[in-house]
C-alpha positions in Angstrom: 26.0 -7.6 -12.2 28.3 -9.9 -14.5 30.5 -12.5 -12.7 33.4 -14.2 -14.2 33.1 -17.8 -14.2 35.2 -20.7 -14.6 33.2 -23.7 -15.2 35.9 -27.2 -15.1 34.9 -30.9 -16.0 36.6 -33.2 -14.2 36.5 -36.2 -16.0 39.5 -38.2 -17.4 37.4 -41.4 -18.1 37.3 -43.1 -21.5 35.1 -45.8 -20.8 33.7 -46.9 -23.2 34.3 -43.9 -25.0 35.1 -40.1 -24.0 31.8 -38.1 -23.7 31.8 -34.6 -24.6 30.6 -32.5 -21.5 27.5 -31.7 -22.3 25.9 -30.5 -18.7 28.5 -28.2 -18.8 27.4 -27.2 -22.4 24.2 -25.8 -21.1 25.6 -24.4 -18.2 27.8 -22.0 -20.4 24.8 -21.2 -22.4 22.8 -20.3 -19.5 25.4 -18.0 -17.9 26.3 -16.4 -21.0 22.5 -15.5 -21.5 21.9 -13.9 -17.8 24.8 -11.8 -18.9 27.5 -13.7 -17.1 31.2 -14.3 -18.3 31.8 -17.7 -18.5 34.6 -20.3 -20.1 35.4 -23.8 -20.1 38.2 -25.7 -19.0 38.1 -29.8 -19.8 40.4 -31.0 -17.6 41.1 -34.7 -20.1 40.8 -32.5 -23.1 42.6 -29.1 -22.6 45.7 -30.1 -21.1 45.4 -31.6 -17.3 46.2 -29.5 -14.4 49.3 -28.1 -15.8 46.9 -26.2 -18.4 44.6 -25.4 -15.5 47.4 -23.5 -13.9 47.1 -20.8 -16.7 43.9 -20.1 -16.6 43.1 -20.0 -13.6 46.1 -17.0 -13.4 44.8 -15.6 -16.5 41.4 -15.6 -16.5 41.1 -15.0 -12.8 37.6 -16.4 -12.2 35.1 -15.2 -9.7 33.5 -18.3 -9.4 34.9 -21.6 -10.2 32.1 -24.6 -10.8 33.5 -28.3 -10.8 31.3 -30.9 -12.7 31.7 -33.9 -11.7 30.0 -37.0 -14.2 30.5 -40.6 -12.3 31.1 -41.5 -8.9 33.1 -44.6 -10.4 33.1 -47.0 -13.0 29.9 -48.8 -11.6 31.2 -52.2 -13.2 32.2 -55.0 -10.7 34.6 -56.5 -13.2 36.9 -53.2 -13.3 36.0 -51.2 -10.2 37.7 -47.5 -10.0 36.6 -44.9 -7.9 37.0 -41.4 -10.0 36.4 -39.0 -6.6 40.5 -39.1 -5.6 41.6 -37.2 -9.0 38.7 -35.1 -8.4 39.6 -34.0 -4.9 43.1 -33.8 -6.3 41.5 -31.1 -8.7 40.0 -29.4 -5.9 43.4 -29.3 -3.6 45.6 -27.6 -6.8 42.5 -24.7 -7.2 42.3 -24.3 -3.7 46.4 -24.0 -4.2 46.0 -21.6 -6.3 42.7 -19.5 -6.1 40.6 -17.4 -3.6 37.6 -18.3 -5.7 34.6 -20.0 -4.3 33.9 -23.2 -5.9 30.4 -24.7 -6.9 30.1 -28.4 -7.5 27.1 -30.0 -9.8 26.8 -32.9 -12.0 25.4 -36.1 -11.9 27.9 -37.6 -9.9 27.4 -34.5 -6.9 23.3 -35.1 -7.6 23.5 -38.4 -6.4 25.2 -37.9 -2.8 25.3 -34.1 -2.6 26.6 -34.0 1.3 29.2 -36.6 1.2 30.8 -35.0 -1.8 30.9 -31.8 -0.6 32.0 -32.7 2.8 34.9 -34.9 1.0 36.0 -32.4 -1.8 35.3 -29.1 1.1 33.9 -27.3 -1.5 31.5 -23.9 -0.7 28.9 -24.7 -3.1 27.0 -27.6 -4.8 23.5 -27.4 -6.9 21.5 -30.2 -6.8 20.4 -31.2 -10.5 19.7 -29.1 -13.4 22.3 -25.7 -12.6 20.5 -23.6 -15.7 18.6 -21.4 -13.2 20.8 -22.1 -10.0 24.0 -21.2 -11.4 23.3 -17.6 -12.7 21.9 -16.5 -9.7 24.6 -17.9 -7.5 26.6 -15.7 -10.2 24.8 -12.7 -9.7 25.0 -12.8 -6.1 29.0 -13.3 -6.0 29.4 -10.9 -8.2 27.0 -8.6 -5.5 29.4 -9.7 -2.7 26.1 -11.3 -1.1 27.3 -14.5 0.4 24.4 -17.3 0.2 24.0 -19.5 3.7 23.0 -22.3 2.0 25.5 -24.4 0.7 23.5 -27.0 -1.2 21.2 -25.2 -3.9 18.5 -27.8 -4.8 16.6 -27.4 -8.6 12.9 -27.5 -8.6 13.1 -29.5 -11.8 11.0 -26.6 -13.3 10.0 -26.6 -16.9 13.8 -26.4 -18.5 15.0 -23.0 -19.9 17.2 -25.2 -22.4 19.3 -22.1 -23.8 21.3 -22.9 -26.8 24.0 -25.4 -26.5 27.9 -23.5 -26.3 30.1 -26.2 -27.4 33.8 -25.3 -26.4 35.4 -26.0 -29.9 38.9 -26.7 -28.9 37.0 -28.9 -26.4 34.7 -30.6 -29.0 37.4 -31.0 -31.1 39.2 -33.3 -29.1 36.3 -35.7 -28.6 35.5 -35.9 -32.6 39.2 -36.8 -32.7 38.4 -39.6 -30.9 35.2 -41.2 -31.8 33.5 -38.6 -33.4 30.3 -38.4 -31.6 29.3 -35.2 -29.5 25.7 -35.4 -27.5 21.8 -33.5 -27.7 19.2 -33.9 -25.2 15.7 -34.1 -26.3 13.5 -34.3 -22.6 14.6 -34.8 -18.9 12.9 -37.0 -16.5 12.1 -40.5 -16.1 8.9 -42.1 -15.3 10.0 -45.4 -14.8 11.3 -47.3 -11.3 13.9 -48.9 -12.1 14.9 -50.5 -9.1 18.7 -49.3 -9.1 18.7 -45.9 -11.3 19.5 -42.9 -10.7 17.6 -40.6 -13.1 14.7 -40.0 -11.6 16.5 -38.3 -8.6 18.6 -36.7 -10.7 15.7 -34.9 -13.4 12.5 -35.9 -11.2 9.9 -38.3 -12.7 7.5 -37.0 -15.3 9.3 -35.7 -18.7 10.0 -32.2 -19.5 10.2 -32.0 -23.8 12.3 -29.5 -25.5 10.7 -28.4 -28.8 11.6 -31.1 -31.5 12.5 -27.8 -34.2 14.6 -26.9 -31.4 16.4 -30.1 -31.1 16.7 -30.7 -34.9 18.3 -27.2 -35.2 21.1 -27.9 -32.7 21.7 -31.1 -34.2 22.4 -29.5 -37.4 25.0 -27.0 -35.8 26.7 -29.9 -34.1 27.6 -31.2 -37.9 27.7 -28.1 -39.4 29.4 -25.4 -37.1 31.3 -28.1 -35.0 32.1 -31.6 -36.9 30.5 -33.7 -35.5 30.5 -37.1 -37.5 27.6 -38.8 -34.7 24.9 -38.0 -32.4 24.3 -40.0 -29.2 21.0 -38.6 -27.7 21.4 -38.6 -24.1 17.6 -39.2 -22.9 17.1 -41.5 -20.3 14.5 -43.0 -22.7 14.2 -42.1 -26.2 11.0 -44.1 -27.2 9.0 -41.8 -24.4 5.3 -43.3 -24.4 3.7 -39.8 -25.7 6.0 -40.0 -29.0 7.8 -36.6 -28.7 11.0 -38.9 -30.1 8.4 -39.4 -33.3 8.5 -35.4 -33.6 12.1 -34.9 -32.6 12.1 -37.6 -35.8 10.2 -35.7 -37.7 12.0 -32.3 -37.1 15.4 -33.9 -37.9 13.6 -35.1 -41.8 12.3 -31.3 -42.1 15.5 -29.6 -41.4 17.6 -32.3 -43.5 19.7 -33.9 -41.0 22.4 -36.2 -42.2 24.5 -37.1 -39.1 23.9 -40.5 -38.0 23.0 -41.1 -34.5 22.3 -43.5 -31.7 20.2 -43.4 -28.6 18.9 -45.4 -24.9 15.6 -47.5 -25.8 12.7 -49.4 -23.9 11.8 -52.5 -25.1 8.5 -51.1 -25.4 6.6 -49.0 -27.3 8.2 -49.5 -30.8 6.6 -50.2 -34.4 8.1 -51.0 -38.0 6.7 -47.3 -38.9 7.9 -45.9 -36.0 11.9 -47.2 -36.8 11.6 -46.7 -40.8 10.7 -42.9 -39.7 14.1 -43.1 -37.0 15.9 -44.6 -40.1 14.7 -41.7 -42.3 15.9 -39.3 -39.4 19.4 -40.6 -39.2 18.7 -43.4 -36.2 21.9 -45.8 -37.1 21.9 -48.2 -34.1 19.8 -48.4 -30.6 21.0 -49.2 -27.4 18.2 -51.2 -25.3 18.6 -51.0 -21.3 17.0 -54.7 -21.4 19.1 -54.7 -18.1 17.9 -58.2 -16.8 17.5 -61.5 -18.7 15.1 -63.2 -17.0 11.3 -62.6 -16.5 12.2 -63.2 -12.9 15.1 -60.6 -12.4 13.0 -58.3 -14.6 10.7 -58.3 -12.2 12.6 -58.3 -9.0 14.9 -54.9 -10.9 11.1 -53.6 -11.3 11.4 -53.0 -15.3 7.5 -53.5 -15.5 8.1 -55.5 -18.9 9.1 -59.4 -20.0 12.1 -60.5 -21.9 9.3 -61.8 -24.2 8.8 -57.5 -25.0 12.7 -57.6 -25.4 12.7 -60.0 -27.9 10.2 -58.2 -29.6 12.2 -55.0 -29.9 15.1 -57.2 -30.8 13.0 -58.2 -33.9 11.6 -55.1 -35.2 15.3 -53.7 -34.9 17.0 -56.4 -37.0 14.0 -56.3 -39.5 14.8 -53.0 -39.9 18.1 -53.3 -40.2 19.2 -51.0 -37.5 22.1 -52.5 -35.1 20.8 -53.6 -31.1 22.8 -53.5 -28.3 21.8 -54.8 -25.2 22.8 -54.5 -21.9 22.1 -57.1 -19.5 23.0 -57.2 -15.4 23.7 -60.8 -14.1 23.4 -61.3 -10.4 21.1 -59.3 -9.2 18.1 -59.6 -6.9 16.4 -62.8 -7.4 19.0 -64.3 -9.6 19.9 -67.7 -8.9 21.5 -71.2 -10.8 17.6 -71.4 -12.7 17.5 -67.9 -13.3 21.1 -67.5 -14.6 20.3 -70.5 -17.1 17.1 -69.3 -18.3 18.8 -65.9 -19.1 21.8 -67.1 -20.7 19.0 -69.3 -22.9 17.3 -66.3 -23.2 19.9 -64.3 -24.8 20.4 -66.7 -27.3 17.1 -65.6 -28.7 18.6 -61.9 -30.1 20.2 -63.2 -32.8 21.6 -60.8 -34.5 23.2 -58.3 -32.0 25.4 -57.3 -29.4 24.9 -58.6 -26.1 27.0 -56.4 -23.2 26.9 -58.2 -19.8 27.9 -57.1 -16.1 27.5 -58.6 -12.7 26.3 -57.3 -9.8 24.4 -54.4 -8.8 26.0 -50.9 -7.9 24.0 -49.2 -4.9 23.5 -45.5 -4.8 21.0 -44.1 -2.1 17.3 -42.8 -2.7 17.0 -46.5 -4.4 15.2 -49.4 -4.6 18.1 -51.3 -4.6 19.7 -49.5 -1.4 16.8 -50.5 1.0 16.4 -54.1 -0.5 20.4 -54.2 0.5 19.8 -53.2 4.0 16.5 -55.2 4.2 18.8 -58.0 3.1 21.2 -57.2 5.3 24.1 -57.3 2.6 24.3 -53.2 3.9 23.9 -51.1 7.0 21.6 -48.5 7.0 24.4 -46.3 7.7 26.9 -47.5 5.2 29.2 -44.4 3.1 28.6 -45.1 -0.7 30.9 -42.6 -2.3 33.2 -46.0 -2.3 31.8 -48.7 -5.0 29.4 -51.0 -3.2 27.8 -53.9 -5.5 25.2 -56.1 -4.5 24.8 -59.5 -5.1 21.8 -62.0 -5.2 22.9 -64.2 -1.8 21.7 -67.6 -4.2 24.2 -67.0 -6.8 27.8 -66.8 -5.4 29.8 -64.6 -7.4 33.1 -66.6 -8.7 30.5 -69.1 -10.0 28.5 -66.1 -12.1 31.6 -65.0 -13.4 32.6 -68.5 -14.5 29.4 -69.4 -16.2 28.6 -66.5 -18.1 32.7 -66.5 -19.5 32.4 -70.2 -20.6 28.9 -69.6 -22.3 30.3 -66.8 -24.1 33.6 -67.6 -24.9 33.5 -68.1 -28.5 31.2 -65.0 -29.0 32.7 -61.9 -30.2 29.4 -60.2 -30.3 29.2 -61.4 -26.6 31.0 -58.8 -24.4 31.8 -60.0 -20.6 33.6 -58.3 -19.0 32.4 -55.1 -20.5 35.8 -53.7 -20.5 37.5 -55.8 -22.8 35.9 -54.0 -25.5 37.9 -50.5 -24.5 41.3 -51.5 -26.3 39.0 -52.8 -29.6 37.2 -49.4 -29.4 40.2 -47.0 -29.1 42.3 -48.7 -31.5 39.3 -48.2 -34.1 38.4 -44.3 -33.0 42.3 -44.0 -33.9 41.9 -45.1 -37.3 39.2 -42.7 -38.1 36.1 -44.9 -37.4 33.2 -42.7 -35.9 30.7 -43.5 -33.1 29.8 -46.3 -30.6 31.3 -48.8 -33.0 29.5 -52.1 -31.0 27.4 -52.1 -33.8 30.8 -53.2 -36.4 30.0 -56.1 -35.3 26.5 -56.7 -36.0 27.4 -54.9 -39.3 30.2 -57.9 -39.8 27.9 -60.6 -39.2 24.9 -59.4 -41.4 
């Protein structure tokens, strides 16, 4: 039985750049092929609640489904908490429509029973909704009312139905910047003492078929506009070199959009990036994260700045632009630790260096129980709020102060992260396309 659905992204965030919906991309794909009616509504892109007014009377959904992408702005520099505008989304449907309302997202993933309990909703699937969401469809559309309120994924191999981008949607994000998004796997192997991902697509990768892959990034250029790819991985470089196939699909099929990606500092080779570079790969983003051997090892990256300098070097040799993105004052930083890494970072010579301070927790981590086994945090302590940790050796206003005088004459040096934002909207409004970090490697070369 076919159910009307109403799928809504809530995000209004532009940091560092608006990001086409994707989840919700998949979600719309998977509905539509269980037989389901189903439309988007962007909430930033298609005209704010005043727009969401009229559809919601004119489409008349029998299910609505909110996606909700970030908790907050996880940057202690320029905290914001995104849930108020979110719940103020909830309170005008709930104004306005007998509908029952399903949240998802990464953002619900993370803490599914606060959010739900703060935003009152009647549903919420926990992880990937590809499965989840057409059968919670099919039985609202039966009148069979599920008990459960929180649907949980198996993180089962992926259906990964075709992408539906919403083109009035898409067009508004290649309006500004360009760039709409492809997944190539889910899952993350790696412990990371503070991420998210492995809760959110479980811990061993699930590939999608690299033909697969190459074929939907040819209809995001062709059928859609899209000017750059950002592939949304976790990790690209995965250690069994499926990104080396996805590589090799995107040569076969003749791909010609130019694209970015999240790298390890690990596992990379000249031949490996001249084949990228062949693919399209224009500039890598490296979670080096930590910039010390110490931190490294107390954020449980399992590799040495001595491996980041390494990637550093086959990127510049091959002429592709390196971002890195580096957390100050976390565990085990201290004065020593904070010198050796600003000493370190010196060493990637030709690229752009992106610091923050300051960790933010999120339950199910490392970093949450090494809070409350510091004490910093009670066991019991809400999160939905931004809470940062800090390394108890390094106060905080003297972190700040030493990495801003170290950098201060460094334009390819970003601290605080979000001074970049009114450099990289002025630029996506003069036409320029992508992440655009990398116009300033480009400049110095």
């Amino acid at each position: 039985m076919s159910c009307r659905c109403l799928l809504i992204s809530t995000n209004q965030v532009v940091t560092p750049y608006p990001v086409y919906p994707l989840g919700v991309a998949h979600l719309l794909g998977a509905l539509q092929a269980a037989g389901h009616e189903a439309r988007h509504y962007d909430v930033m892109a298609n005209g704010g609640l005043d727009g969401l007014a009229g559809v919601l009377a004119d489409y008349d959904p029998e299910l609505i489904g909110l996606s909700i992408r970030n908790l907050d702005s996880v940057d202690s520099t320029a905290p914001e908490a995104f849930m108020d505008p979110v719940q103020e989304t909830m309170r005008f449907i709930r104004a306005r429509h007998a509908a029952p309302v399903v949240l998802g997202g990464p953002a619900f993933s993370i803490m599914p029973e606060a959010v739900l309990h703060f935003l009152e909703a009647d549903y919420g699937v926990v992880g990937e909704g590809e499965n989840l969401l057409p059968w919670l469809a099919g039985e609202v559309a039966a009148g069979r009312i599920p008990a459960e309120k929180i649907l949980r994924g198996a993180n089962d191999p992926c259906p990964w139905r075709p992408v539906v981008y919403d083109q009035p949607t898409a067009d508004f994000y290649l309006a500004r910047g360009g760039m709409l998004n492809v997944q190539t796997k889910r899952g993350c192997p790696y412990r990371c003492a503070y991420c998210s991902y492995p809760t959110l697509e479980g811990r061993s990768y699930r590939f999608r078929d690299p033909d697969e892959v190459a074929a939907e990034v040819i209809r995001a250029g062709r059928e859609h506009g899209a000017k750059y790819l950002f592939f949304t991985d976790s990790v690209f470089n995965d250690l069994r070199g499926h990104y080396l196939e996805v590589a090799e699909a995107l040569i076969r099929a003749g791909n010609t959009v130019p694209w970015c990606a999240f790298f390890r500092p690990q596992n990379l080779t000249a031949a490996g990036l001249a084949l990228l570079k062949r693919a399209g790969l224009s500039a890598m983003e490296i979670g080096s994260d930590a910039a010390s051997d110490e931190t490294l090892a107390a954020m449980q990256k399992d590799f040495t700045f001595g491996e980041v300098i390494a990637a550093d070097e086959l990127a510049v040799s091959a002429g592709v632009p390196c971002a890195h993105f580096i957390i100050f004052g976390g565990p085990g930083e201290n004065r020593a630790t904070l010198a050796q890494g600003l000493a370190n970072v010196e060493q990637l010579s030709n690229s752009v260096v992106f610091a923050f301070t300051g960790i933010r927790v999120l339950p199910g981590t490392a970093m949450h129980q090494r809070a409350i086994a510091e004490g910093v945090l009670a066991a019991d302590q809400p999160l939905l709020a931004p809470f940062f940790y800090f390394s108890p050796e390094m106060p905080e206003a003297e972190l700040d102060a030493t990495i801003k005088t170290a950098w201060r004459s460094r334009l390819d040096r970003i601290y605080p992260s979000s001074a970049m934002q009114e450099r990289v909207t002025h630029l996506h409004r003069k036409g320029h396309v992508g992440p655009l970090w990398d116009m300033l490697v480009r400049r110095r070369r």
